[in-house]
ZANUDO-400218 format. One record per residue (C-alpha): residue number from 0; residue in one letter; x, y, z. Coordinates in steps of 0.25 Angstrom, whole numbers, plus 2048, in hexadecimal, padded with zeros to 3 digits. Layout:
# residues N
<node num="NUM" residu="A" c1="X" c2="Y" c3="Z"/>
...
***
This chain:
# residues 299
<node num="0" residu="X" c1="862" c2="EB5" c3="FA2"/>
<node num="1" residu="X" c1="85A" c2="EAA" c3="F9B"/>
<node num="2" residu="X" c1="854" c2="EAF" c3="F8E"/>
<node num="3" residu="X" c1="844" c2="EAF" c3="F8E"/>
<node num="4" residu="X" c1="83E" c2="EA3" c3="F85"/>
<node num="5" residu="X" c1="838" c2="EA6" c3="F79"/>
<node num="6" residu="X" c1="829" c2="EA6" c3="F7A"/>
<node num="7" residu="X" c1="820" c2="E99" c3="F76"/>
<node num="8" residu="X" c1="81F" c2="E98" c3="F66"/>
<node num="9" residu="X" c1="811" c2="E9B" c3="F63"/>
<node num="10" residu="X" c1="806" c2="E8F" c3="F5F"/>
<node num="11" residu="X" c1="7FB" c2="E8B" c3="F59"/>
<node num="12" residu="X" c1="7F2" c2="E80" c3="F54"/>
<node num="13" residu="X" c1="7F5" c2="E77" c3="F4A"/>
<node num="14" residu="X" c1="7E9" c2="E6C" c3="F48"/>
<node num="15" residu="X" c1="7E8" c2="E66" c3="F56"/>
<node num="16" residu="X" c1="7F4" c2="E6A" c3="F5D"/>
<node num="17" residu="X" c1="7FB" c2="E78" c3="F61"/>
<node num="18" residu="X" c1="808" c2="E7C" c3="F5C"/>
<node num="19" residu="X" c1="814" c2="E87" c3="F5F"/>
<node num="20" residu="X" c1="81B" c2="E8A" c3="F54"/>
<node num="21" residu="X" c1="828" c2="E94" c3="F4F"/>
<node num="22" residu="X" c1="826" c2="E9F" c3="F45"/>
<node num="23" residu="X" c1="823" c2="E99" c3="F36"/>
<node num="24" residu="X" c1="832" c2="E9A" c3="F32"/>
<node num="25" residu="X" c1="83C" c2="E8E" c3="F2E"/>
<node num="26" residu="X" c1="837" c2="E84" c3="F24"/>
<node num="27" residu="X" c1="839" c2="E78" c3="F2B"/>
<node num="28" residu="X" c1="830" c2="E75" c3="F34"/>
<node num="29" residu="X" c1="831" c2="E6E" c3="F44"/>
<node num="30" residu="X" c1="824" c2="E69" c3="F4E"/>
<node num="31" residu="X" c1="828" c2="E67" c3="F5E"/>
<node num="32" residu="X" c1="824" c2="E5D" c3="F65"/>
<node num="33" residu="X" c1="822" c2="E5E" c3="F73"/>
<node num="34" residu="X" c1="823" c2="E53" c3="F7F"/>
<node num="35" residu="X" c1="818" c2="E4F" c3="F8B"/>
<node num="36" residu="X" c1="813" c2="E5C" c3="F92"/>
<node num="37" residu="X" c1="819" c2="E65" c3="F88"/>
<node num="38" residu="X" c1="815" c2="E6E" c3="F7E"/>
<node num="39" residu="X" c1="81B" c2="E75" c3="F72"/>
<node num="40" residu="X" c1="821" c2="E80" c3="F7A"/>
<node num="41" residu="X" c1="82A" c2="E75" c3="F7F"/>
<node num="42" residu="X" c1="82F" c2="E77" c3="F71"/>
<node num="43" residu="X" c1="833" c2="E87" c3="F72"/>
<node num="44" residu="X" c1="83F" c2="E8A" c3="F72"/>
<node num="45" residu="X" c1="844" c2="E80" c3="F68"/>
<node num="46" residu="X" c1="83C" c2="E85" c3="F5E"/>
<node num="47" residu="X" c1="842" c2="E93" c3="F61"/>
<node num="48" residu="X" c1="84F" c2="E8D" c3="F5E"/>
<node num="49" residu="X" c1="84A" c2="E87" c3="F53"/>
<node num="50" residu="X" c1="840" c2="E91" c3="F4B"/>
<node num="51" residu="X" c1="84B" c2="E94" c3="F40"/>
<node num="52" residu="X" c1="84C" c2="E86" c3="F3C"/>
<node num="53" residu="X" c1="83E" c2="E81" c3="F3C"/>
<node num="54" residu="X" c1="831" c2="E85" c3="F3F"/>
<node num="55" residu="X" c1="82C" c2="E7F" c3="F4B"/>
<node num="56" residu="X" c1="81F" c2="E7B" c3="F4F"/>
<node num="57" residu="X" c1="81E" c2="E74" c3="F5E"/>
<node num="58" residu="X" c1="810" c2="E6C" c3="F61"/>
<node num="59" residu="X" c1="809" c2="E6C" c3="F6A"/>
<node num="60" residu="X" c1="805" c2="E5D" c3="F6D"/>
<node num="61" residu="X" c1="7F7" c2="E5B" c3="F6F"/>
<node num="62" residu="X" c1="7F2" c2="E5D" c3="F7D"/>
<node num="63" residu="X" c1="7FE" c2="E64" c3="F80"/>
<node num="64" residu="X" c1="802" c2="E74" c3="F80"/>
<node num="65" residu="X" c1="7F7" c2="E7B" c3="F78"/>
<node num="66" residu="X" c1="7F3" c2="E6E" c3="F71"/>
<node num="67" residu="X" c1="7E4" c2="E69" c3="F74"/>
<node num="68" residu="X" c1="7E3" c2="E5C" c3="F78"/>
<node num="69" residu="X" c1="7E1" c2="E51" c3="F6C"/>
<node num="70" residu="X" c1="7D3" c2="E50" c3="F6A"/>
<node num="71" residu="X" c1="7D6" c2="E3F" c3="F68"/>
<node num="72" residu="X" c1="7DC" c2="E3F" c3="F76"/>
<node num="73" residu="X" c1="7E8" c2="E39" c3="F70"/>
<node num="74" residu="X" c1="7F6" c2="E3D" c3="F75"/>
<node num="75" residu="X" c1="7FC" c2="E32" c3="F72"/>
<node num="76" residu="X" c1="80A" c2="E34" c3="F6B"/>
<node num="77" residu="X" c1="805" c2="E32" c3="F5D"/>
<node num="78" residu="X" c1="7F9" c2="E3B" c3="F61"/>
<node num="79" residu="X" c1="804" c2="E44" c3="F63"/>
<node num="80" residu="X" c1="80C" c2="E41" c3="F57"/>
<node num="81" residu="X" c1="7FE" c2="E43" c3="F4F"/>
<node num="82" residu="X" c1="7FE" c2="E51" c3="F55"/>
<node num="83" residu="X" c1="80D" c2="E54" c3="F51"/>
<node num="84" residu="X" c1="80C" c2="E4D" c3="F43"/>
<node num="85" residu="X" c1="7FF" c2="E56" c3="F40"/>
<node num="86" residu="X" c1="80A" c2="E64" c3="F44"/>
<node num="87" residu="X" c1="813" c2="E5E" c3="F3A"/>
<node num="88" residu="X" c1="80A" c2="E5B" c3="F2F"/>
<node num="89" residu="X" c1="804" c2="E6A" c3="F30"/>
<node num="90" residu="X" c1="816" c2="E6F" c3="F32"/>
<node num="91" residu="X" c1="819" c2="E65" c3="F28"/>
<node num="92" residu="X" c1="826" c2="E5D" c3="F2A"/>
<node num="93" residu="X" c1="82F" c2="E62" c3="F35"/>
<node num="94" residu="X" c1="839" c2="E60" c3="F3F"/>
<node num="95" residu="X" c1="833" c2="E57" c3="F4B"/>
<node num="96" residu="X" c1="836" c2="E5A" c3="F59"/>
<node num="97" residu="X" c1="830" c2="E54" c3="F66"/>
<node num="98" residu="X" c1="836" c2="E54" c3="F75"/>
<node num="99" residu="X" c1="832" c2="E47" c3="F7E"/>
<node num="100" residu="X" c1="823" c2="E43" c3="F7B"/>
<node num="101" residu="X" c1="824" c2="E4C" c3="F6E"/>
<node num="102" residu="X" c1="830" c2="E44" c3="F6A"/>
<node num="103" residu="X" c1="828" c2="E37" c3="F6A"/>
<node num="104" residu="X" c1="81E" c2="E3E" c3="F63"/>
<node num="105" residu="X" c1="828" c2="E44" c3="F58"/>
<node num="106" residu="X" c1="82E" c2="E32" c3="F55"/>
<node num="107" residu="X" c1="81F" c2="E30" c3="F54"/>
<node num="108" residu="X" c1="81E" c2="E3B" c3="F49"/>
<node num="109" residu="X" c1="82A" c2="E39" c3="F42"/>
<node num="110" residu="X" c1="827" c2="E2A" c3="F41"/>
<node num="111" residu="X" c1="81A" c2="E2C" c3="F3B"/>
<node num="112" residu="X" c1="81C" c2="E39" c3="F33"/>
<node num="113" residu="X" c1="829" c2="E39" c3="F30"/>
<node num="114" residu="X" c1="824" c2="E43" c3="F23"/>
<node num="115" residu="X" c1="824" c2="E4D" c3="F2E"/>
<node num="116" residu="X" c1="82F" c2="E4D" c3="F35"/>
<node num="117" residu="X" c1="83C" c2="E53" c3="F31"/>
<node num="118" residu="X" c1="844" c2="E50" c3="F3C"/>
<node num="119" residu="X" c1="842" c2="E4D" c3="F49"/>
<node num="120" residu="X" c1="847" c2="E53" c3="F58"/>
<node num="121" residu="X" c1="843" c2="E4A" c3="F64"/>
<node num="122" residu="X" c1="847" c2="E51" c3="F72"/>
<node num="123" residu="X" c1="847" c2="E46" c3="F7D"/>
<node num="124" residu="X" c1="83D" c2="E3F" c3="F76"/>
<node num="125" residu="X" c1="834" c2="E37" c3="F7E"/>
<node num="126" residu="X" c1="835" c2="E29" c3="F77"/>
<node num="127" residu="X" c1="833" c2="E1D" c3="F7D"/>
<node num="128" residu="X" c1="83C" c2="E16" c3="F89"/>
<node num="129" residu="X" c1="838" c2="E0B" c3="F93"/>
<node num="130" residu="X" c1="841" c2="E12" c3="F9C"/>
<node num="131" residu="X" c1="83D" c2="E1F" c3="F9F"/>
<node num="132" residu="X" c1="842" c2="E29" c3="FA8"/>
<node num="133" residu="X" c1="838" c2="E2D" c3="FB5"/>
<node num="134" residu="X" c1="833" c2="E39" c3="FAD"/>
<node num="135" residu="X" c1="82C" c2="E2F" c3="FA3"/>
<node num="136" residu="X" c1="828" c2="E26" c3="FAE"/>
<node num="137" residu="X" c1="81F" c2="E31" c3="FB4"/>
<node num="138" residu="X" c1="819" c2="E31" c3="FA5"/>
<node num="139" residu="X" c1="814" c2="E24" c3="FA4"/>
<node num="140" residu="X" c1="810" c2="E26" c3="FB3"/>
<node num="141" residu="X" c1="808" c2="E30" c3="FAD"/>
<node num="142" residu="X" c1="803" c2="E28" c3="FA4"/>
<node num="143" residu="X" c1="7FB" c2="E1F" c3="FAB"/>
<node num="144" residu="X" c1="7ED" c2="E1E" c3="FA9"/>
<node num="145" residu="X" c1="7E7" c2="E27" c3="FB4"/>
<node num="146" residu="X" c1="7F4" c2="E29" c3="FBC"/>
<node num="147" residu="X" c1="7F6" c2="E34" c3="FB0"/>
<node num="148" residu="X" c1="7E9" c2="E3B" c3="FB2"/>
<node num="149" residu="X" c1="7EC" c2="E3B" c3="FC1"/>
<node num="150" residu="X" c1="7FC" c2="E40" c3="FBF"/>
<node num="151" residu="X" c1="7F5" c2="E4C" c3="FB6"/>
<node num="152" residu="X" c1="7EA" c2="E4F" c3="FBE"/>
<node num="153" residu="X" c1="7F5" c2="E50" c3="FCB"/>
<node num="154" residu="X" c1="7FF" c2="E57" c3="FC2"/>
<node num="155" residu="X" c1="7F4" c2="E64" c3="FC0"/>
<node num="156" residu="X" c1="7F6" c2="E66" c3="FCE"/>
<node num="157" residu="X" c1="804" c2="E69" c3="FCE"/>
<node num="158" residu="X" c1="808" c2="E77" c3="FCD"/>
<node num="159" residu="X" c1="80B" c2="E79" c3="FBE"/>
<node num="160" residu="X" c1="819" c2="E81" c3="FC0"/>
<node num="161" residu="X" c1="81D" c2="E74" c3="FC8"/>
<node num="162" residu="X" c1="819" c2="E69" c3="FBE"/>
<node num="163" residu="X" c1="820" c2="E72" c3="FB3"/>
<node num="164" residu="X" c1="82B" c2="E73" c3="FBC"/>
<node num="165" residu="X" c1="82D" c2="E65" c3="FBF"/>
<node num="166" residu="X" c1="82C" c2="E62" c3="FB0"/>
<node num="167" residu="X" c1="836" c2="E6B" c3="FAB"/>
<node num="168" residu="X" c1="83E" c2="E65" c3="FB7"/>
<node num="169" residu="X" c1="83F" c2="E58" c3="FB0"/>
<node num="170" residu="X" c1="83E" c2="E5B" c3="FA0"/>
<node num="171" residu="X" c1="84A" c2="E65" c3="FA1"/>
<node num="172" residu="X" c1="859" c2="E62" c3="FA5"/>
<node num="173" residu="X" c1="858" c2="E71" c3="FAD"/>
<node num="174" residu="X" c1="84C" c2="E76" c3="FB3"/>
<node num="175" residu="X" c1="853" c2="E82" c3="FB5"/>
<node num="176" residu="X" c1="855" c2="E85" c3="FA6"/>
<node num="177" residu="X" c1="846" c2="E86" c3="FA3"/>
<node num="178" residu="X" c1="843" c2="E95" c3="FA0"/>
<node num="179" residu="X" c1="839" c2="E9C" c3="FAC"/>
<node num="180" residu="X" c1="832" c2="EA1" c3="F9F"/>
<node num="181" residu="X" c1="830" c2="E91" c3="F9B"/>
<node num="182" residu="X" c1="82C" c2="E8D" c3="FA6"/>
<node num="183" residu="X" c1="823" c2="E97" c3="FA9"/>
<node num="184" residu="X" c1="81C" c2="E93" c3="F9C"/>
<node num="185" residu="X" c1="81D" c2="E85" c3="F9F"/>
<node num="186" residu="X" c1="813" c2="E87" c3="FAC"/>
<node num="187" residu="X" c1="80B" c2="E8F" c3="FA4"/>
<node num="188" residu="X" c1="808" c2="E86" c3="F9B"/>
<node num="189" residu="X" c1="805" c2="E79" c3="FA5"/>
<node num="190" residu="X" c1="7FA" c2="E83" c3="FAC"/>
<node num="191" residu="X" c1="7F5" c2="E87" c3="F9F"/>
<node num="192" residu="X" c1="7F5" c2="E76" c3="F9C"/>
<node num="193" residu="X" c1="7F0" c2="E72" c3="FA9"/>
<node num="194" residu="X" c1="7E2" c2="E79" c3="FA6"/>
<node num="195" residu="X" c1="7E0" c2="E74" c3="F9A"/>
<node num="196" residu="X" c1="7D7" c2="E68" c3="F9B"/>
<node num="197" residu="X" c1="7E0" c2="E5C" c3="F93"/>
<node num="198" residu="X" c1="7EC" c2="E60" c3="F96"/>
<node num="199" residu="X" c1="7ED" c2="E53" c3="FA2"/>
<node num="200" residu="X" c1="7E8" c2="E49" c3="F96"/>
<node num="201" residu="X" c1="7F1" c2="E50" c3="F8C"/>
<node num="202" residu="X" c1="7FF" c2="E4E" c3="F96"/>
<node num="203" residu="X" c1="7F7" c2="E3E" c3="F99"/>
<node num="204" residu="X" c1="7F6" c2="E39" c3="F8D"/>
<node num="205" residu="X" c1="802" c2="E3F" c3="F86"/>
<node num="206" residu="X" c1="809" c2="E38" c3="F90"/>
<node num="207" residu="X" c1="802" c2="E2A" c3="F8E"/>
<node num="208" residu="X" c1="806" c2="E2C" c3="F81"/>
<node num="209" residu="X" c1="814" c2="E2E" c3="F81"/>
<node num="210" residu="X" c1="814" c2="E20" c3="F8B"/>
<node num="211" residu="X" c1="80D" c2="E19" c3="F83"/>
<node num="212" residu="X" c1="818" c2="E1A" c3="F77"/>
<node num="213" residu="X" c1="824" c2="E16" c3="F82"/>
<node num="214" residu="X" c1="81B" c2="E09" c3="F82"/>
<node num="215" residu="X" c1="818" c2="E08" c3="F73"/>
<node num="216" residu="X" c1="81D" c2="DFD" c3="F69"/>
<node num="217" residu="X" c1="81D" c2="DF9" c3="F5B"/>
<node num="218" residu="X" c1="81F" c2="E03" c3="F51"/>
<node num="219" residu="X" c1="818" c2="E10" c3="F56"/>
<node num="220" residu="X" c1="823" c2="E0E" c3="F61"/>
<node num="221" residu="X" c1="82B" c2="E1A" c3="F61"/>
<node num="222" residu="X" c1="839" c2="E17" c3="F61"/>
<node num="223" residu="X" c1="834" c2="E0E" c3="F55"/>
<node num="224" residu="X" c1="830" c2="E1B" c3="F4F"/>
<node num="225" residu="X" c1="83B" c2="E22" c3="F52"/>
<node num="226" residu="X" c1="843" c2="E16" c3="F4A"/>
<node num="227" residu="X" c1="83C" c2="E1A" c3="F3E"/>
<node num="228" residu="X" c1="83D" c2="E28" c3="F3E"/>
<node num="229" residu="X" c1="846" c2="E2E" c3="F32"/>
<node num="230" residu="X" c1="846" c2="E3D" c3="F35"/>
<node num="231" residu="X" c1="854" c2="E43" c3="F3C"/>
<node num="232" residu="X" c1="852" c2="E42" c3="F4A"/>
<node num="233" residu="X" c1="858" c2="E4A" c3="F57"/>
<node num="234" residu="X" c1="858" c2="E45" c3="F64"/>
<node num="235" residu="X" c1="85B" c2="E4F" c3="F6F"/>
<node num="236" residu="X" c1="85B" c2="E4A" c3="F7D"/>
<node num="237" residu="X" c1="85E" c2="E4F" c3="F8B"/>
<node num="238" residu="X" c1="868" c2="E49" c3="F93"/>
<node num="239" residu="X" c1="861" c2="E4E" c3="FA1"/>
<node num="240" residu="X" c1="852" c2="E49" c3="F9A"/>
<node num="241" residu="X" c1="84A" c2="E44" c3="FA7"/>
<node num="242" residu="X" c1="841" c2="E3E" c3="F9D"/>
<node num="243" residu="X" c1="845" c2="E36" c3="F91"/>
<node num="244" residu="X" c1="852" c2="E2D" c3="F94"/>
<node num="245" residu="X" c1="85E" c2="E33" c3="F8C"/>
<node num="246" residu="X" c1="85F" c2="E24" c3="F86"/>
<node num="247" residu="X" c1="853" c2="E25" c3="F80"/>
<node num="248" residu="X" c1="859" c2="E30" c3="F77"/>
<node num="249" residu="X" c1="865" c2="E25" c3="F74"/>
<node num="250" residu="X" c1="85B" c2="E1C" c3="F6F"/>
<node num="251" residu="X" c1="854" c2="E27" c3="F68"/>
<node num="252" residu="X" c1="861" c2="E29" c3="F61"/>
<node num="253" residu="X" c1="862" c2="E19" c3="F5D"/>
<node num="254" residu="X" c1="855" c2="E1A" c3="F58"/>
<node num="255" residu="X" c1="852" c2="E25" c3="F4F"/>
<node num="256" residu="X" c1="858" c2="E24" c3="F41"/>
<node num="257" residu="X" c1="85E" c2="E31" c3="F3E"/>
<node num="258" residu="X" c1="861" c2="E37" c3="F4A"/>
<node num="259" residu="X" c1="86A" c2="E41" c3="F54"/>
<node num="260" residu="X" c1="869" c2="E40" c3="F64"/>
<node num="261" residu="X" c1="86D" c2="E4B" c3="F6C"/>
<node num="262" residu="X" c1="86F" c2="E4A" c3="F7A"/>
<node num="263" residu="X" c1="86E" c2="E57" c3="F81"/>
<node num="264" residu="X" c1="877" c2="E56" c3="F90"/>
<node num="265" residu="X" c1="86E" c2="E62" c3="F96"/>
<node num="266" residu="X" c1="860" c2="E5F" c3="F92"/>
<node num="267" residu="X" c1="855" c2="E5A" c3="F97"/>
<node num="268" residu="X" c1="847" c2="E54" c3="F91"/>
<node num="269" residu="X" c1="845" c2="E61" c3="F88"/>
<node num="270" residu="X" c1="851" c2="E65" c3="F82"/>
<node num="271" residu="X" c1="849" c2="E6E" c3="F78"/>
<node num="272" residu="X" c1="844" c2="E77" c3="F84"/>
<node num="273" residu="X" c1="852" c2="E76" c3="F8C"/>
<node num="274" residu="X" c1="85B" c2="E78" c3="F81"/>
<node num="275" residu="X" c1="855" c2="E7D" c3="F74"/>
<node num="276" residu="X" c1="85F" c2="E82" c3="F6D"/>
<node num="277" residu="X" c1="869" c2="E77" c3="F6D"/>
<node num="278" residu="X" c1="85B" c2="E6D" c3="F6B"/>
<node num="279" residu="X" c1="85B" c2="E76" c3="F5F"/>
<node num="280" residu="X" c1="867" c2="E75" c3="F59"/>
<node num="281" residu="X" c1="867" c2="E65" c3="F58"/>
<node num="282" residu="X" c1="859" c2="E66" c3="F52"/>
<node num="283" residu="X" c1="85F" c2="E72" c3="F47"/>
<node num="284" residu="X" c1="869" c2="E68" c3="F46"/>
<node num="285" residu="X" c1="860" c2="E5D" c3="F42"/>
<node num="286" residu="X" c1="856" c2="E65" c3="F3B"/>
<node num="287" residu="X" c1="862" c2="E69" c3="F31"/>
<node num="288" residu="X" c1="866" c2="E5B" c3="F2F"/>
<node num="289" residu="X" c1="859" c2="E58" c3="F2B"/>
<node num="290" residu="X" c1="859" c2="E63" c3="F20"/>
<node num="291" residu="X" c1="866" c2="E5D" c3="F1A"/>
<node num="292" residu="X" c1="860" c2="E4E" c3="F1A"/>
<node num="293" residu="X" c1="86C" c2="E48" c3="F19"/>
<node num="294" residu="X" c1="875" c2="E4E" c3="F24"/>
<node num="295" residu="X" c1="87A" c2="E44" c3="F30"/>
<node num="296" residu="X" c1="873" c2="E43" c3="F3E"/>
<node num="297" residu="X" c1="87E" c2="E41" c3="F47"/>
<node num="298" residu="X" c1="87C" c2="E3B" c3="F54"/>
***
């Protein structure tokens, strides 16, 4: 029989946003970033795995889980990354982690705050690429001025255990390894979201935002920020990801100055809810290479 998850870390506030965070316990710290219609819980059962090597704090981005919406309106990916940057200034330098929107998110604060950022773990992060799979198309679809609004507006009228359902169904390799007791909580939560009265201009507007950076030149472009990054960075990526083109994690790879890709044959979009413990291990791996400075990041 399947072992029961544990239950969600407990949160708080911290300035403007919420926050689920481990027992105060190892020095080193880490902040979880999560992708587009996720929250921190997302960031569970990784941060089980690891609460003997860091402490872990996961955020809840603003607009989304139990973080209000930004009183500027802005959730724009640097919006976003102002949120994050403000965890870590209170955390003090840390390990970075961000899963698909959350990984865009973590390039732009380890470009910009590199001070802050110890390492830095990107799970099918969601950079830009002109070729995307269907999943993203329907995200820029989404995107449009108006057609978003009427996508969220029609959306509220679909059951929630079927739009959780159907969402699960593509961001995992198998449905059918999602725990009931997950999934349970995963409907909850959308029912608890779909009364709350910017929760439709929190999933719009984050999604505009990560759009606009697959559209962005100069040097706030992001694989230009990745190319500047110096922290140690691991790339996980699932070879069954509907969403983000395994080639994309190649380039991530060719970009990054110090870095280590792992390609996981079983996963899909988010490895650290489908296979935590071995998500784990790489990032102990890397967390431990980090302490010694000087060891090797082999590929």
């Amino acid at each position: 029989m399947t072992p029961e998850p544990i239950p969600h870390w407990p949160g708080r506030m911290v300035g403007s946003v919420h926050v689920r965070s481990t027992p105060e316990g190892p020095a080193e710290q880490a902040v979880f970033v999560h992708g587009l219609a996720g929250a921190a819980t997302n960031w569970t059962d990784l941060m089980d795995e690891l609460k003997d090597t860091v402490t872990g704090h996961a955020i809840d981005l603003p607009g989304a889980g139990f973080s209000p919406a930004p009183e500027d309106g802005d959730y724009s990916v640097a919006g976003h990354a102002r949120a994050v940057i403000g965890l870590m200034e209170e955390t003090g330098p840390a390990h970075l982690f961000g899963n698909s929107l959350g990984g865009a998110i973590a390039v732009r604060v380890a470009a910009s705050r590199p001070d802050l950022v110890r390492s830095l773990t990107l799970i099918s992060p969601a950079l830009p690429d002109l070729l995307p799979r269907y999943g993203p198309v329907r995200v820029a679809a989404a995107a449009v001025p108006w057609l978003g609004e009427w996508v969220a507006a029609s959306l509220r009228l679909i059951p929630a255990e079927q739009r959780i359902t159907a969402s699960m169904a593509v961001v995992w390799a198998n449905m059918d390894a999602v725990h009931p007791l997950r999934l349970r909580d995963a409907i909850e939560e959308q029912r608890r979201r779909d009364d709350l009265p910017h929760a439709g201009a929190a999933m719009i507007g984050s999604t505009r935002g990560i759009v606009a950076e697959y559209f962005r030149r100069g040097e706030e472009n992001l694989w230009k920020q990745a190319a500047k990054i110096r922290a140690r960075t691991l790339i996980i990526h699932g070879r069954h990801d509907r969403l983000v083109r395994p080639a994309m994690a190649r380039k991530a790879h060719r970009t990054f100055r110090q870095v280590r890709l792992v390609l996981l044959p079983t996963a899909g979009h988010v490895a650290m809810m489908e296979m935590p413990q071995v998500v784990a291990a790489e990032a102990r791996r890397l967390i431990g290479e980090t302490r010694l400075g000087n060891a090797p990041l082999p590929s």
